[in-house]
C-alpha positions in Angstrom: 48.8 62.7 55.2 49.0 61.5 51.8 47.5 57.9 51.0 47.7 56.1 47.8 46.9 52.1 47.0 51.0 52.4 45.4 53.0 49.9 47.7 55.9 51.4 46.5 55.0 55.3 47.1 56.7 57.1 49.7 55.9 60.5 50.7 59.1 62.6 50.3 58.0 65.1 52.7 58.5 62.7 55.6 61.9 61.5 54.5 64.1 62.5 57.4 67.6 63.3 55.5 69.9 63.5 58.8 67.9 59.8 59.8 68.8 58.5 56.6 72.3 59.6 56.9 72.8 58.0 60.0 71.4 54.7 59.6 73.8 54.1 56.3 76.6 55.6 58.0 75.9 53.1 61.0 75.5 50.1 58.2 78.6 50.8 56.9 80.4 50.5 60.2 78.9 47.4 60.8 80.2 46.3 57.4 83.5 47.4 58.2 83.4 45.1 61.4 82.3 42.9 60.0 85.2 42.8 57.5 88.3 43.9 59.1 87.3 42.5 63.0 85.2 39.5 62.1 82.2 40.8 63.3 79.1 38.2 62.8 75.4 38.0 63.6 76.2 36.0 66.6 78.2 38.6 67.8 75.2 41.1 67.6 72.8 38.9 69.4 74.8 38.4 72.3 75.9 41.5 72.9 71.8 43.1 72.2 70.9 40.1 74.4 72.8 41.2 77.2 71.4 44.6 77.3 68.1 43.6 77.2 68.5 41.7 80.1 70.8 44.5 82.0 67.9 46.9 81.0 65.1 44.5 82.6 67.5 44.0 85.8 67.8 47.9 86.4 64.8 49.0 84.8 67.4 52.3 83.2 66.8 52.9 79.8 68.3 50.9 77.2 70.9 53.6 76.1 71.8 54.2 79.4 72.6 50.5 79.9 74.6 50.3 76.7 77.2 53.1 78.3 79.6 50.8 78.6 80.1 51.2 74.6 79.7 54.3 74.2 80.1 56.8 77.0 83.7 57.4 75.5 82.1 58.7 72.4 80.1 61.3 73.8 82.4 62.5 76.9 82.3 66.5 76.4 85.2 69.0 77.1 87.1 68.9 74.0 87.1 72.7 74.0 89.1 72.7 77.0 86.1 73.4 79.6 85.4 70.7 82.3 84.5 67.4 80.5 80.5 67.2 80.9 78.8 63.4 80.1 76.0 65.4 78.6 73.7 62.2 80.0 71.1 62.6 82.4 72.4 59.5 85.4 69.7 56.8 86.2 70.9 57.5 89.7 69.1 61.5 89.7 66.4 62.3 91.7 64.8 65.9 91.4 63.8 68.2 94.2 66.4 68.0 96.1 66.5 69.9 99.4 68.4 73.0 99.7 71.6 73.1 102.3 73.5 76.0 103.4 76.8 77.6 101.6 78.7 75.7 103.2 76.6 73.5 104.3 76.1 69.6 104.7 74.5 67.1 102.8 71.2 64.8 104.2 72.4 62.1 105.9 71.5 59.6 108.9 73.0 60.0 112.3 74.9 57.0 112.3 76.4 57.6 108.3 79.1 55.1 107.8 82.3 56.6 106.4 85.5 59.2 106.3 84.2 62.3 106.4 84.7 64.5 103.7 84.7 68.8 103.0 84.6 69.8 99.6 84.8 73.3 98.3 85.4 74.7 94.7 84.5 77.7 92.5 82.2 77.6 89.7 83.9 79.8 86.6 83.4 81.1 83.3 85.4 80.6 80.2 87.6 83.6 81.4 87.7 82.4 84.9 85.6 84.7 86.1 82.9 83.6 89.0 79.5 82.5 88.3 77.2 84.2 90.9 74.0 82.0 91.8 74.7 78.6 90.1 72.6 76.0 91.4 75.0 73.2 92.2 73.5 69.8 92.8 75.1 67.2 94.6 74.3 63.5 95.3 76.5 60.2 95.4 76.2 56.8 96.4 76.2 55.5 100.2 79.0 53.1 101.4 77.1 49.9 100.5 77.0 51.4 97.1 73.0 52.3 97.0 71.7 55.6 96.1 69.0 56.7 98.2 65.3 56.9 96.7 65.6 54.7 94.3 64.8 51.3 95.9 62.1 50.6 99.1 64.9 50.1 101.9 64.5 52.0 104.4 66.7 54.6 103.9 65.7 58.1 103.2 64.7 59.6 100.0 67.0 62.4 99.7 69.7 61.0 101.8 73.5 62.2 101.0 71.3 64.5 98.4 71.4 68.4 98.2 71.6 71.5 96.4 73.3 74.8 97.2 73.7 77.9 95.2 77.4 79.7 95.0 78.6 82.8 96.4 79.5 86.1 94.7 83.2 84.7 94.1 81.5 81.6 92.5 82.7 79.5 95.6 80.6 76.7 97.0 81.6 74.5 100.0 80.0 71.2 101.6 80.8 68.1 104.2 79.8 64.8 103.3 80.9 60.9 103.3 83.9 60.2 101.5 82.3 58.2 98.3 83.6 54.4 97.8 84.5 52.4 94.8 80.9 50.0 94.2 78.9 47.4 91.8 75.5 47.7 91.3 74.0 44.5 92.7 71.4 44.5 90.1 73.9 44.3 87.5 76.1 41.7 88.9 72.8 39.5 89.1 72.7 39.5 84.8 73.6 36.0 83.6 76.4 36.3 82.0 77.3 40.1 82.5 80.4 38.8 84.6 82.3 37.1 82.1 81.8 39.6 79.5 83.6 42.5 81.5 86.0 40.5 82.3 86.7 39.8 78.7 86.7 43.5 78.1 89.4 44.0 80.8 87.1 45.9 82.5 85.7 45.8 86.5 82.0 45.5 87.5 83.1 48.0 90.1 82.5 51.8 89.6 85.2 54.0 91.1 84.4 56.5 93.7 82.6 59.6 92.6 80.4 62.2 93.3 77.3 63.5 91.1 77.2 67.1 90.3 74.9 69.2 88.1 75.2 72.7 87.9 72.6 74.9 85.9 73.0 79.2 86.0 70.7 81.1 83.0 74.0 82.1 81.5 75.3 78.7 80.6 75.3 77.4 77.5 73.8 74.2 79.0 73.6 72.9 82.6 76.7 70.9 83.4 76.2 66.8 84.3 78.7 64.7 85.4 80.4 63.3 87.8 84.1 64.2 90.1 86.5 61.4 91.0 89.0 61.0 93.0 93.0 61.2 91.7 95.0 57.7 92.3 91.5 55.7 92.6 93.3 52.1 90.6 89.0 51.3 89.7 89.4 54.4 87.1 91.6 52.2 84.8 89.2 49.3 85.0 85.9 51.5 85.3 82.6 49.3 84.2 81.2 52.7 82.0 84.7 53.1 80.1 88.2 53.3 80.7 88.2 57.2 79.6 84.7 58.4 81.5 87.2 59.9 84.4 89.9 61.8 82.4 91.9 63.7 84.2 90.5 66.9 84.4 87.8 65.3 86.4 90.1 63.8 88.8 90.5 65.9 92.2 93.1 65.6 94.7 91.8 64.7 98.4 93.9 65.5 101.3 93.8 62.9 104.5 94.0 64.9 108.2 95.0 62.8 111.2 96.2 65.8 113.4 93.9 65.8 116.3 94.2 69.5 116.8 93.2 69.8 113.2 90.5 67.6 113.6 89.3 69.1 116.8 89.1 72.4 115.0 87.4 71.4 112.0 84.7 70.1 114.4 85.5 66.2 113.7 86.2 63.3 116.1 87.7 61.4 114.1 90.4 61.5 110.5 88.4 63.7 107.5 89.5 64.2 104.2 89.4 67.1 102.2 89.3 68.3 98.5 89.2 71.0 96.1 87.3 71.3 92.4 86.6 74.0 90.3 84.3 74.3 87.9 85.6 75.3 84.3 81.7 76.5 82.1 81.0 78.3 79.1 78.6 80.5 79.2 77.1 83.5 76.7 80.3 85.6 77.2 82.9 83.0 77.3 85.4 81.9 74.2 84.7 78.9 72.7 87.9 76.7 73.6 89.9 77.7 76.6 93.0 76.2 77.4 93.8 74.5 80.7 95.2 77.3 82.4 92.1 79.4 81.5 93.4 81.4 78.7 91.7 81.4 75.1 93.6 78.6 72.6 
């Protein structure tokens, strides 16, 4: 490293030019703020403020806390593939136990909630089936907790699992029917109330599931999450109004026949949906259109 007693020195070979580039570029959106919205100090402060004290609440990292503002930015699947958040969720927990395909997720005896069987295929860009991809699968309980991450009781990979698909890509698994939820942490921040309410936004999450899928031949591992199709928290959503487009949006399907119920081994009304998987890998073209063919 080079030293010199010159205050004013500064070695060129450590200039980062992309860091440099950013930082103006985010000055100057500030400035325009500033100027056409009204945009003062005060502002910054309070919103920085209530971050930090989100951040201490959860304990997530900071840019995960700030998501709110920015998970709209960042959303993938422009190129017509299934939309990907790209972020890795507070809520993950590694090693999670391997079920059957089909199979069923970890869960108590007693689980509270609708039953649920989920199936899909994993594809390629030219909706061929990806063999072998690790699908991972987690979501929240009733009460809104994810298992493993707090000391209550309930166990660590609860409503957790992964599977691997089938030779026609297909994987298949029965659950609990996910349900709309606020982190209580959260909703314990002074002051985080009224300021999603003066967003027009909800403190509640809409129902979802977790998935990440990871196969050698994808460009990257897919993260993100599925939702369900005519949930009215998606509008409202607490992460952003456009985190659940609809691609990510499945249809569920409600069975009260008791001979249909019989058969599919319940005692009670299920529900059922369908979601395929839509991932470039090596092979595929680089924008797809919905209906799979190259744009």
């Amino acid at each position: 490293m080079t030293t010199t007693t010159d205050p004013s020195y500064v070695d060129p070979a450590l200039i980062n030019a992309r860091a440099v580039r950013l930082v103006n570029a985010f000055k100057d959106a500030l400035a325009r703020m500033r100027d056409e919205e009204g945009l003062t100090f005060d502002d910054l402060h309070a919103a920085t403020d209530l971050l930090q004290k989100a951040q201490a609440a959860t304990g997530a990292p900071l840019a995960l806390v700030a998501m709110p503002l920015f998970s709209e930015v960042f959303q993938g699947g422009r190129d017509g593939y299934t939309p990907s958040e790209e972020v890795n969720s507070p809520t993950y927990i590694a090693d999670s136990p391997r079920i059957d395909n089909p199979g069923i997720l970890p869960m108590r005896p007693d689980e509270p909630g609708t039953p649920l069987v989920v199936s899909g295929r994993v594809l390629d860009g030219n909706r061929r089936p990806i063999e072998g991809a690790k699908v991972d699968i987690y979501h929240a309980a009733n009460n809104g907790d994810y298992s493993g991450l707090y000391d209550d009781g309930v166990p660590r990979y609860n409503l957790r699992g992964h599977l691997f698909t089938d030779a026609d890509g297909r994987y298949a698994f029965t659950t609990i029917t996910p349900v709309a939820y606020a982190d209580s942490h959260i909703m314990q921040v002074d002051g985080v109330t009224d300021a999603v309410a003066a967003l027009g936004r909800s403190l509640y999450r809409p129902a979802h599931i977790h998935y990440e899928v990871h196969h050698p031949d994808l460009i990257t591992p897919w993260r993100g999450e599925v939702y369900f199709k005519g949930d009215p928290v998606i509008p409202v959503d607490f992460v952003g109004g456009t985190l659940a487009p609809p691609a990510l949006q499945a249809d569920t399907v409600l069975h009260e026949d008791p001979k249909d119920m019989a058969t599919s081994g319940f005692q009670g009304p299920y529900r059922s949906m369908e979601f395929d998987f839509v991932l470039k890998t090596r092979t595929s073209p680089d924008t797809i259109t919905p209906n799979g063919t190259t744009a």
